[in-house]
Backbone as JSON Lines, residues from 0, in Angstrom:
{"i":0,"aa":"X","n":[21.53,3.22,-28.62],"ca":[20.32,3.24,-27.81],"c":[20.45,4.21,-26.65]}
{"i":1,"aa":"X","n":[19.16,4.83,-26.4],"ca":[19.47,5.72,-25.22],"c":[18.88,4.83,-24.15]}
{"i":2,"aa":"X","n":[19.97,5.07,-22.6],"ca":[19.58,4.43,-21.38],"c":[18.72,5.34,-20.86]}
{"i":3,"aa":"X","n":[17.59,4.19,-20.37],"ca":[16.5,4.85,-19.37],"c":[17.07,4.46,-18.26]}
{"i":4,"aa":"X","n":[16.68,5.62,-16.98],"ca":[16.51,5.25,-15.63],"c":[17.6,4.11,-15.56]}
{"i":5,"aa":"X","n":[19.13,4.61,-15.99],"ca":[19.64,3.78,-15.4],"c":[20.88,3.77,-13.81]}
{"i":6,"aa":"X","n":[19.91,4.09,-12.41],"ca":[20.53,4.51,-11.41],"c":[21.16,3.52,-10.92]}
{"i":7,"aa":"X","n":[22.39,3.7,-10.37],"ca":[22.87,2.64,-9.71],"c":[22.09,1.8,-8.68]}
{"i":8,"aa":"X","n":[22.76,0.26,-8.24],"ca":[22.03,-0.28,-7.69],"c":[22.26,0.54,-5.73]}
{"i":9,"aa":"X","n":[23.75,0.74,-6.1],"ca":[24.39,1.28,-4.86],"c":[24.78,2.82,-5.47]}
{"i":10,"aa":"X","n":[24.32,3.56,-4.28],"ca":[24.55,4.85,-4.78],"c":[25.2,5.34,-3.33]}
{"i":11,"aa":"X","n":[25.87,6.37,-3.44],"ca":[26.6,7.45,-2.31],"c":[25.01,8.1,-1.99]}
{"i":12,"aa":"X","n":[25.22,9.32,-0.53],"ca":[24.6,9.24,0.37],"c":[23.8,10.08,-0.55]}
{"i":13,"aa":"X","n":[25.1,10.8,-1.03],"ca":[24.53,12.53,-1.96],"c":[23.41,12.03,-2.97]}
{"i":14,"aa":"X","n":[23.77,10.88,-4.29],"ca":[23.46,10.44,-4.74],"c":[21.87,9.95,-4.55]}
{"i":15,"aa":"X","n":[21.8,8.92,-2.97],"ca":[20.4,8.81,-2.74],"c":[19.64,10.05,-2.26]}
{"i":16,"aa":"X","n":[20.16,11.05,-2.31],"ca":[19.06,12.65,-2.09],"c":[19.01,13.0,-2.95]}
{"i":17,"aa":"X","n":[19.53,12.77,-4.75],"ca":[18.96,13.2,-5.45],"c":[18.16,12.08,-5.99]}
{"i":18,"aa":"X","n":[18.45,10.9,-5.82],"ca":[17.13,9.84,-6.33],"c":[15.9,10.07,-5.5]}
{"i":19,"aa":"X","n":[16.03,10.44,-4.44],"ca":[14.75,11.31,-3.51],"c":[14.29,12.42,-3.79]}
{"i":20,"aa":"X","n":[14.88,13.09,-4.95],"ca":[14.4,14.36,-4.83],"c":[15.08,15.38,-4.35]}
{"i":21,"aa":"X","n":[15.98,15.41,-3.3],"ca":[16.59,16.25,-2.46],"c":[17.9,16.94,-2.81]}
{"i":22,"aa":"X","n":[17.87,17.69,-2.26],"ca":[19.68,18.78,-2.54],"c":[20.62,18.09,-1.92]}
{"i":23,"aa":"X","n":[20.04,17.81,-0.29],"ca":[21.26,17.51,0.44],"c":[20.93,16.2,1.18]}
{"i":24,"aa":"X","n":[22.09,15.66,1.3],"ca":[22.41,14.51,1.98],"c":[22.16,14.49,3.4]}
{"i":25,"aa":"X","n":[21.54,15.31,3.76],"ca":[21.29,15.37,5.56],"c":[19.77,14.71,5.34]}
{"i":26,"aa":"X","n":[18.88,14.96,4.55],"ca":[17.8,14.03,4.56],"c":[17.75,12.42,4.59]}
{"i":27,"aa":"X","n":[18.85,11.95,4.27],"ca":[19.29,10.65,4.23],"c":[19.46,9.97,5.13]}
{"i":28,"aa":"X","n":[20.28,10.99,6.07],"ca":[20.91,10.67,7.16],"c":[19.5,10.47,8.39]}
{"i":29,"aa":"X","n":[18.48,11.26,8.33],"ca":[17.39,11.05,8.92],"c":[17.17,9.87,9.03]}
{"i":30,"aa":"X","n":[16.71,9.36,7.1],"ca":[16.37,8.19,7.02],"c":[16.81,6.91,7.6]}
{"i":31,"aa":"X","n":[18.16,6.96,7.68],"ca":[19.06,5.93,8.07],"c":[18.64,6.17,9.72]}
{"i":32,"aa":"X","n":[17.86,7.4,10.3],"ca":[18.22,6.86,11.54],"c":[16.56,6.56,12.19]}
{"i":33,"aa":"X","n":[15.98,6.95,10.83],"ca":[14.28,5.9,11.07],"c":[14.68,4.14,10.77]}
{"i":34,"aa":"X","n":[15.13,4.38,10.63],"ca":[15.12,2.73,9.88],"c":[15.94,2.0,8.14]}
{"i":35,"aa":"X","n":[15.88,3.22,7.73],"ca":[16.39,2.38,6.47],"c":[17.82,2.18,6.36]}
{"i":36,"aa":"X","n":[18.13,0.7,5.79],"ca":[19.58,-0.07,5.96],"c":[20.44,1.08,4.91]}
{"i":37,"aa":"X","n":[21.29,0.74,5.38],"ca":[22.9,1.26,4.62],"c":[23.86,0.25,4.57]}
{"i":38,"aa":"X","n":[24.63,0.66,4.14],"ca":[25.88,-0.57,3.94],"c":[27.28,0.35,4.16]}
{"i":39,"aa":"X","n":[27.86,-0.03,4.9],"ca":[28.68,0.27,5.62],"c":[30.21,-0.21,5.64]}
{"i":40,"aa":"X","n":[30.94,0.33,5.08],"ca":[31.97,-0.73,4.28],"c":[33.62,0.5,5.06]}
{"i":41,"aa":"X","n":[34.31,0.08,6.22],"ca":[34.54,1.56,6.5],"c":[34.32,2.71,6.9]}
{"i":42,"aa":"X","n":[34.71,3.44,6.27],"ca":[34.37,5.21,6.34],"c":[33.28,4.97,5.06]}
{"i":43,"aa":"X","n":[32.78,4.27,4.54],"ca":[32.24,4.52,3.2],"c":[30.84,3.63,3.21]}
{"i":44,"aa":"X","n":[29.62,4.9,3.16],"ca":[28.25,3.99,3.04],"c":[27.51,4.43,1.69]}
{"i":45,"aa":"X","n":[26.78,3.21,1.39],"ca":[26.27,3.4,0.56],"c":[25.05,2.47,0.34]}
{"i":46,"aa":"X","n":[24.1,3.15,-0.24],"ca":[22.79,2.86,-0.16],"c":[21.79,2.22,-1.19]}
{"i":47,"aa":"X","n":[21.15,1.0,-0.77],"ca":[20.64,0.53,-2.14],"c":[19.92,0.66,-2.34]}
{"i":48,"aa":"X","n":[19.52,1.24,-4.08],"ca":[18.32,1.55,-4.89],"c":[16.9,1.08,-4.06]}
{"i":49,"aa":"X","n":[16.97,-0.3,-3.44],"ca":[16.18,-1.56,-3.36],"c":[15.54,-1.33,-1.87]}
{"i":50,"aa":"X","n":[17.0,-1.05,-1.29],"ca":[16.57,-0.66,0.09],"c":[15.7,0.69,0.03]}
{"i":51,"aa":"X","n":[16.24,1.88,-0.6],"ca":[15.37,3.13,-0.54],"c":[14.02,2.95,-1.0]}
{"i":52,"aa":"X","n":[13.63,2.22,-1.83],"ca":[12.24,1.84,-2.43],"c":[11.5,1.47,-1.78]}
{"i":53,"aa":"X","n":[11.49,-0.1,-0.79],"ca":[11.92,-1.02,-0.01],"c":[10.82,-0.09,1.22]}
{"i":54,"aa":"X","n":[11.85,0.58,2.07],"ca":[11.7,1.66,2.87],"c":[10.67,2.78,2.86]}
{"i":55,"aa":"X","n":[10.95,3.42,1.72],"ca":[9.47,4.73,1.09],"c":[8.21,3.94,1.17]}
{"i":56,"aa":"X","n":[8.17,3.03,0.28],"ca":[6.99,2.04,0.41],"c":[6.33,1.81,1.99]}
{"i":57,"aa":"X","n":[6.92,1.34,2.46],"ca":[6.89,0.94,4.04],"c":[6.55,1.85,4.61]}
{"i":58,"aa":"X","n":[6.69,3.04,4.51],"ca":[6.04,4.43,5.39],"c":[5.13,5.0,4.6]}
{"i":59,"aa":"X","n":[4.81,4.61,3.82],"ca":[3.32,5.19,3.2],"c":[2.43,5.24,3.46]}
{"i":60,"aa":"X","n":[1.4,7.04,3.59],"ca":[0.38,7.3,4.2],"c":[-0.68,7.82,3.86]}
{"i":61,"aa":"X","n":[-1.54,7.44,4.2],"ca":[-2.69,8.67,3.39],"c":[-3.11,9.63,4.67]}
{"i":62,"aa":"X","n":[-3.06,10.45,4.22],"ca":[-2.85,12.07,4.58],"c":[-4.32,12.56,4.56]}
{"i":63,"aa":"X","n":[-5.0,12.59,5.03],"ca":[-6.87,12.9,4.98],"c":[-6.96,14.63,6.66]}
{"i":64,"aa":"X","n":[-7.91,15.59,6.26],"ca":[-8.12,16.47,6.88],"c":[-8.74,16.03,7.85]}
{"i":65,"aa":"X","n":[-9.14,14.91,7.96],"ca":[-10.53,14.51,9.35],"c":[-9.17,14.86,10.5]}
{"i":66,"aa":"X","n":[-10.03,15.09,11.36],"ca":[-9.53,15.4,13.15],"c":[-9.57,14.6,14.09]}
């Protein structure tokens, strides 16, 4: 069988910038400092699927030209 969409639940930082879309891991780091949780274990964070979803959701906007 082929796996769909199967991303980790916990992913590295790099990891959640490409489940975002992104090249680099400095977009992440934004995120983490709007608000979205990390997990923090050490020198070593890592970020859940659940939380990034979680989060995107939560800042969602509609974007309209009015002034």
């Amino acid at each position: 069988r082929r796996r769909e969409n199967m991303t980790p639940e916990y992913m590295s930082l790099t990891d959640a910038a490409k489940y975002l879309g992104y090249g680099s891991k400095h977009v992440v780091y934004d995120l983490i400092k709007a608000g979205m949780p990390v997990i923090k274990v050490g020198k070593t964070m890592r970020v859940s699927k659940t939380a990034i979803d979680t989060f995107m959701h939560a800042h969602e906007e509609v974007i309209t030209d009015e002034k």
